[in-house]
ROPA-383534 format. One line per 4 residues: number of its first residue (from 1); their letters; for each residue x, y, z of C-alpha. Coordinates in steps of 0.25 Angstrom, whole numbers, plus 5000, padded with zeros to 4 digits. Example, Ala and Ser with C-alpha at 12.3 -4.5 7.8 and 13.67 -1.06 7.14 Angstrom:
# ROPA-383534
1> AS> 5049 4982 5031 | 5055 4996 5029 .
END
This chain:
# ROPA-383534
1> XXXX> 4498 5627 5081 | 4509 5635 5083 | 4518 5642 5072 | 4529 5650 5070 .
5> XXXX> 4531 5658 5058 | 4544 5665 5052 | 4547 5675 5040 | 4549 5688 5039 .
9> XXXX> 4558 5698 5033 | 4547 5704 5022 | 4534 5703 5020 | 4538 5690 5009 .
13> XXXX> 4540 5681 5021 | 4530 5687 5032 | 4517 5688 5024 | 4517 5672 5021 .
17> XXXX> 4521 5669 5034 | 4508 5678 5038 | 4500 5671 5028 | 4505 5657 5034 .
21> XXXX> 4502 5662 5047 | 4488 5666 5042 | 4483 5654 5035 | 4488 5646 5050 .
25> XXXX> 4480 5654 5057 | 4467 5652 5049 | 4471 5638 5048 | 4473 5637 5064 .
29> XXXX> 4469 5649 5072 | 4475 5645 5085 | 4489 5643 5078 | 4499 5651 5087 .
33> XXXX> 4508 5658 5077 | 4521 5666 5080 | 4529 5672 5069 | 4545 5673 5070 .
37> XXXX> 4551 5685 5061 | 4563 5694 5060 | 4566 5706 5069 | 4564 5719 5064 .
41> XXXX> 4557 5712 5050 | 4544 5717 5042 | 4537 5703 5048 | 4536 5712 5065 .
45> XXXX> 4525 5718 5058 | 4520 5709 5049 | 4518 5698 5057 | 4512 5704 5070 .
49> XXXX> 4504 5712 5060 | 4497 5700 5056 | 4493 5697 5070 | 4507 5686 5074 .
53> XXXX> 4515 5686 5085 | 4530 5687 5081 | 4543 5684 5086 | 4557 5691 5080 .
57> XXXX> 4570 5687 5077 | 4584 5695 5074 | 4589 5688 5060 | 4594 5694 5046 .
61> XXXX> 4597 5689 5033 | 4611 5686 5026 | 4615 5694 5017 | 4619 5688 5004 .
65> XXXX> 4628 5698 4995 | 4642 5699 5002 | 4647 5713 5010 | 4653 5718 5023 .
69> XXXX> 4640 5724 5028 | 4633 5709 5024 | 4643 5702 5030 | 4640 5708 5043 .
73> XXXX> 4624 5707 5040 | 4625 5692 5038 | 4635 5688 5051 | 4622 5696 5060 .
77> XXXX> 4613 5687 5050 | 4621 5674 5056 | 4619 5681 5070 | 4604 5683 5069 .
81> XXXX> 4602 5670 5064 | 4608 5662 5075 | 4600 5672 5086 | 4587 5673 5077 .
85> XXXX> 4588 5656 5079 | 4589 5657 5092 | 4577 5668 5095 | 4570 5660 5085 .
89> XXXX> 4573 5647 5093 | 4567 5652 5104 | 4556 5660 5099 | 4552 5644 5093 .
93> XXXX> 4553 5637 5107 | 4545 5647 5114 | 4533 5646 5102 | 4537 5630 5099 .
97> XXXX> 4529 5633 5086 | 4522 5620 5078 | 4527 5625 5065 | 4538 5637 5062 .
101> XXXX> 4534 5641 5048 | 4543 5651 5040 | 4541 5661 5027 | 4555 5664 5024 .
105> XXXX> 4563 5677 5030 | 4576 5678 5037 | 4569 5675 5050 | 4564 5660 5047 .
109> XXXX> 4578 5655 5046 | 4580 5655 5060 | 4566 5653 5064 | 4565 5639 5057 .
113> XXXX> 4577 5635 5057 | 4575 5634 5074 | 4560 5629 5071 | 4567 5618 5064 .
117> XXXX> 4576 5616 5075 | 4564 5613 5085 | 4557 5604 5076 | 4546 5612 5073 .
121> XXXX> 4542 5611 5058 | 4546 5622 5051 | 4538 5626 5038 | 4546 5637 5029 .
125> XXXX> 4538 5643 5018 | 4546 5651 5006 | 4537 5659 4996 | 4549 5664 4987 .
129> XXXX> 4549 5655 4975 | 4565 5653 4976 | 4566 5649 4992 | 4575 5658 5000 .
133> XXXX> 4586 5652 5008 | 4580 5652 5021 | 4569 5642 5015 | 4581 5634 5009 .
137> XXXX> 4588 5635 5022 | 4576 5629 5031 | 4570 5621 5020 | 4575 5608 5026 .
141> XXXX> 4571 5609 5039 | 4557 5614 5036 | 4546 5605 5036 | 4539 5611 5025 .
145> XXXX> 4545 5621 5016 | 4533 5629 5008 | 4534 5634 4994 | 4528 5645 4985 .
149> XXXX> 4530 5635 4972 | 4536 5623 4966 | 4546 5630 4961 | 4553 5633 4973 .
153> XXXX> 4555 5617 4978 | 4569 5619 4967 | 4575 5627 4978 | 4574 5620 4991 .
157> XXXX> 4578 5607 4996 | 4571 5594 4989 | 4571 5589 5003 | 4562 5601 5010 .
161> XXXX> 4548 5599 5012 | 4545 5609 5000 | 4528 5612 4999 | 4523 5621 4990 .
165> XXXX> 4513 5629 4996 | 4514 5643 4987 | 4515 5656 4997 | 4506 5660 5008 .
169> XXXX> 4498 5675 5006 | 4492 5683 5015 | 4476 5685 5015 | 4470 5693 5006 .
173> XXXX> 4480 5687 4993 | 4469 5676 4989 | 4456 5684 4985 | 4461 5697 4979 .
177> XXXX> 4451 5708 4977 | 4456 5717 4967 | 4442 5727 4968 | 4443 5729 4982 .
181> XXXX> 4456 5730 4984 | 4457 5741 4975 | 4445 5748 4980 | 4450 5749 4993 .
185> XXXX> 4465 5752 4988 | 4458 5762 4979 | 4463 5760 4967 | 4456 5763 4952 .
189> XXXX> 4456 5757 4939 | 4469 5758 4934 | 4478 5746 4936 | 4486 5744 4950 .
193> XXXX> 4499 5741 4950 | 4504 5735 4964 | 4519 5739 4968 | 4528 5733 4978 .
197> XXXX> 4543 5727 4982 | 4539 5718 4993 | 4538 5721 5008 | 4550 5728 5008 .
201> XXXX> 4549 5736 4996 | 4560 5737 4984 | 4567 5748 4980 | 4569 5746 4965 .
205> XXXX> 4554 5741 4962 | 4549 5754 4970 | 4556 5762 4964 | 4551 5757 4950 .
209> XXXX> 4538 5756 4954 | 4540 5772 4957 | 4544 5776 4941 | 4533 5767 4939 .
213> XXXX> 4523 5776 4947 | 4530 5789 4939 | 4525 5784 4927 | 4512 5780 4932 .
217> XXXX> 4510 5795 4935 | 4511 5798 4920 | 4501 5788 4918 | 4491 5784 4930 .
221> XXXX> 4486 5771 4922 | 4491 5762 4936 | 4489 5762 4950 | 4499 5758 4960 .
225> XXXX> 4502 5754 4974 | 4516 5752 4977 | 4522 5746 4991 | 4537 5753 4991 .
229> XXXX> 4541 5745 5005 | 4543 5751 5019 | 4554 5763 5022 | 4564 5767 5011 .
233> XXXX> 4557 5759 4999 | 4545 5768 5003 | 4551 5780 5003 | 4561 5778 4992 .
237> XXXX> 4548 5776 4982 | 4541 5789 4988 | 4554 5797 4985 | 4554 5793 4971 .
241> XXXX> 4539 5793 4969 | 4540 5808 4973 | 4550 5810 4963 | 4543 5805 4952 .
245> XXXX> 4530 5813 4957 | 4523 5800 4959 | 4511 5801 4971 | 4515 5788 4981 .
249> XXXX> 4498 5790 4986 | 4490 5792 4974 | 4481 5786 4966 | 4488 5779 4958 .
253> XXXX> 4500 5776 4968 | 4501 5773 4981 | 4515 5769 4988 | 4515 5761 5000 .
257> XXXX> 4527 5757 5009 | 4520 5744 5012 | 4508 5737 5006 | 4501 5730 5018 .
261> XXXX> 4488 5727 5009 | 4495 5720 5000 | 4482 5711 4995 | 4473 5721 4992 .
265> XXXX> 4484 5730 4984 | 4488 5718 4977 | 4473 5714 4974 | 4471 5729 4969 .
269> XXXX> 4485 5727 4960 | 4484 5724 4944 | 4499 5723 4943 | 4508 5720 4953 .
273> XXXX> 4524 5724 4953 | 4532 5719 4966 | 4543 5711 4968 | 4542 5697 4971 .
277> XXXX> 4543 5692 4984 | 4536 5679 4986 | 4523 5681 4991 | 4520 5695 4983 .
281> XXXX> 4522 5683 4972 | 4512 5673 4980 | 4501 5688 4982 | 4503 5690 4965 .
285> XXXX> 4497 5676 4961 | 4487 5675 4973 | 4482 5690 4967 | 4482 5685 4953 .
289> XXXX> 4491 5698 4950 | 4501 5701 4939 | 4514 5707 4944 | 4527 5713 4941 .
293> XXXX> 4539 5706 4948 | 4550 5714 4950 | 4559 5704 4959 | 4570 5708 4969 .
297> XXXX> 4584 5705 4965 | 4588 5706 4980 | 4582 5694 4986 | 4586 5682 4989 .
301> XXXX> 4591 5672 4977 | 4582 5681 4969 | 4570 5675 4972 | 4561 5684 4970 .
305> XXXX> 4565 5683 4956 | 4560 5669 4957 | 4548 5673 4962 | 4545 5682 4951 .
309> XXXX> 4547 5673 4939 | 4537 5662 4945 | 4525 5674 4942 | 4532 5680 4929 .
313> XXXX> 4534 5667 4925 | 4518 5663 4925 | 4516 5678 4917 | 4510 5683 4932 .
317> XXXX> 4522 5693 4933 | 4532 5702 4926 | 4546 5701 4933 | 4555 5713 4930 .
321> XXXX> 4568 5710 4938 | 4574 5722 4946 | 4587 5724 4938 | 4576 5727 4925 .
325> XXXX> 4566 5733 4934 | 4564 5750 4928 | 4554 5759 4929 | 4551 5758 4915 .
329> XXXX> 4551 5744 4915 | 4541 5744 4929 | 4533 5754 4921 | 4530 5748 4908 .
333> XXXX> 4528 5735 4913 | 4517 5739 4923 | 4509 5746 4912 | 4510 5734 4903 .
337> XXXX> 4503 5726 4915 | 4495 5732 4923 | 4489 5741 4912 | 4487 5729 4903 .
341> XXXX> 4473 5719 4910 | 4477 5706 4901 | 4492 5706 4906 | 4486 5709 4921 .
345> XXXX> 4476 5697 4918 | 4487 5687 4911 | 4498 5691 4922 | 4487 5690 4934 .
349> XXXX> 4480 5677 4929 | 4494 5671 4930 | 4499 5676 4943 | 4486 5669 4949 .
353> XXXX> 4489 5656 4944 | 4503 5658 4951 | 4494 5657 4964 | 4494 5647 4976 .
357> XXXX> 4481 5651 4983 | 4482 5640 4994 | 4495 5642 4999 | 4492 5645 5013 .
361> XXXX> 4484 5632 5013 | 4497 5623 5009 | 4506 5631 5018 | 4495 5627 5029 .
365> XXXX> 4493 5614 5025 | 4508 5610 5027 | 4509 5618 5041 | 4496 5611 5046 .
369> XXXX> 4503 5597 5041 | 4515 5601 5049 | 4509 5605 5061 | 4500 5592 5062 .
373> X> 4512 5585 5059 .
END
C-alpha cells in the first residue's frame, strides 16, 4: 500500500494526519507513506520528527479582509497555486500513491485536487465541526469525505460521500494516567490548571492567562503550565510576567514556548483553559477533562466558535468569547472550577461522553475499503 498524506500549516491539521499515518502503519507495516506539506510550515519538523519522509510545496493562503498589502498577498496566493499544482502533480507521478488522503491546510488544495486528476481516490478528513472551505471545495471529488460529527453533514454537499468517523488522536490520549503523569511533571496536591492558544499561541489568552498567574501569586491554591507559542508570543508573556513579579519556572508556574508532551500535561490537568481548535476539542473528551474555551475570533468562518459550543453545550466546557474575555473574568472563573471537585466531576464526566474512542478504527476502515476497491 502506498499513500500519500497532505496537511499542515499548524499543529490542528498535522497531528491527525500523524495519527492517520500511525494507525496505517500498525494496521500495514509495509505501507510506504510519503507526506506532502507546505514550505517553510511547522509540519518540516513535525512530520520528519515522526520518523516520515516528506516532500514541500510553495503555496499561501488568500486573504479574506480587503487592503492594498492583501491584494498583493493574494495575486502570489493565485501564483502558488498554479506552481504548487504543478510540483504537486509531479511529486504524485513519481510516488503514484494508492490513496492521497488529506487533513485540511493550505497545502492539500493543490495536492488533491491533482490526486484527483489522476484518478487516485482521494480521502479528505476535516475535524473542525463547521468545514472549512478547502474541505467544501474538494468535497465533491473526494471519495470519502471523513467527519468529526453529525452536525457537520449541514454544511457540505448532500451529494459528497460524507462518513462520520469522529477525529484521529495521537498515542498516548486513550488511557490517561493522571498519578503518573504528575509524578513525573512533578506537581503536588493543589489543583492544575493547563494553559494554552494552540500550536502557535495567542496573544490575548496569554496575555490573560499572565494577570491570572499575578493573582495566583497572592494566593498559591493552583498550579499551572502554560504553552505561550514559539517566538514573540513567548517572549511577549515573559515581559509581562516580569512586570507583574511573577516566576515563569517555579513551583507553581512553569511557562513553556511549546508543549511537546501534550498527553502527559493534559492527564496531569484538572482544568483546562485553551482555545478550541478541533483536535484540542477531540484530546478534552478522550481525557474526560473540564475546560474553559476561549475561542479565536480570527479564524475562518468563526469556527472555532462552532467547536466550542458543541462542549459548553453538553456542560463539558465554559466558553468565554474573546471580546469578553478579562483578567478578572479569566480569574474568577478558574477559581470557581478548578477549586470546586463536584463541578470538575459534573464538567469532566460530561466531556467523556462527548468521546469517540474508535475513530482511527472508522477512518481505517474506510481507507482499507478504498484501497481493496
Amino acid at each position: 500500500m502506498r499513500v500519500l498524506m497532505t496537511g499542515g500549516g499548524t499543529a490542528g491539521h498535522i497531528n491527525p494526519a500523524l495519527a492517520i499515518a500511525a494507525k496505517i502503519k500498525q494496521e500495514r507495516p509495509d505501507a510506504e507513506i510519503l507526506f506532502v506539506g507546505a514550505k517553510g510550515r511547522m509540519e518540516t519538523t513535525l512530520v520528519p520528527a515522526a520518523g516520515y519522509d516528506l516532500k514541500t510545496v510553495t503555496v499561501a493562503g488568500f486573504q479574506r479582509r480587503l487592503s492594498l498589502k492583501n491584494v498583493g498577498r493574494n495575486v502570489a496566493a493565485a501564483v502558488h497555486a498554479v506552481t504548487a499544482g504543478m510540483e504537486a502533480a509531479r511529486i504524485l507521478r513519481n510516488f503514484k500513491p494508492d490513496i492521497a488522503i488529506g487533513t485540511g491546510g493550505y497545502v492539500c488544495g493543490p495536492v488533491l485536487r491533482q490526486a484527483a486528476k489522476q484518478g487516485i481516490p482521494v480521502v479528505v478528513h476535516e475535524s473542525n465541526a463547521y468545514p472549512g472551505v478547502t474541505v467544501k471545495m474538494l468535497a465533491k471529488h473526494a471519495a470519502a469525505v471523513l467527519l468529526p460529527a453529525e452536525s457537520a453533514k449541514q454544511y457540505l454537499p448532500k451529494e459528497a460521500n460524507l462518513i462520520v468517523t469522529g477525529n484521529p488522536l495521537r498515542q498516548g490520549f486513550s488511557s490517561p494516567d493522571r498519578a503518573a503523569s504528575r509524578k513525573e511533571l512533578g506537581v503536588d496536591d493543589r489543583p492544575l490548571v493547563l494553559c494554552f492558544g494552540g500550536s502557535l499561541g495567542a496573544r490575548r489568552l496569554n496575555e490573560a492567562v499572565a494577570g491570572v498567574l499575578r493573582e495566583n501569586a497572592k494566593e498559591q491554591r493552583l498550579q499551572f503550565i502554560v504553552g505561550t507559542g514559539r517566538g514573540e508570543n513567548y517572549q511577549h508573556t515573559l515581559a509581562l510576567l516580569q512586570e507583574y513579579g511573577v516566576q515563569p519556572d517555579g513551583v507553581q508556574v512553569r511557562v513553556r514556548d511549546y508543549i511537546d508532551d501534550m498527553s502527559r500535561c493534559m492527564a496531569a490537568a484538572d482544568l483546562v483553559v485553551s482555545r478550541c481548535g478541533a483536535m484540542t476539542l477531540s484530546e478534552l473528551p478522550a481525557m474526560g477533562k473540564p475546560a474553559i474555551l476561549v475561542p479565536s475570533p480570527y479564524v475562518a468562518e468563526n469556527h472555532q466558535f462552532y467547536n466550542a459550543k458543541a462542549l459548553a453545550d453538553r456542560g463539558a466546557a465554559v466558553c468565554i468569547e474573546e471580546k469578553d474575555l478579562t483578567d478578572a473574568r479569566l480569574w474568577d472563573t478558574i477559581k470557581a472550577t478548578a477549586l470546586d471537585p463536584d463541578a470538575l466531576a459534573r464538567m469532566g464526566a460530561a466531556a467523556g461522553e462527548a468521546a469517540v474512542p474508535d475513530a482511527c478504527d472508522r477512518i481505517w476502515a474506510v481507507i482499507r475499503d478504498l484501497c481493496n476497491a
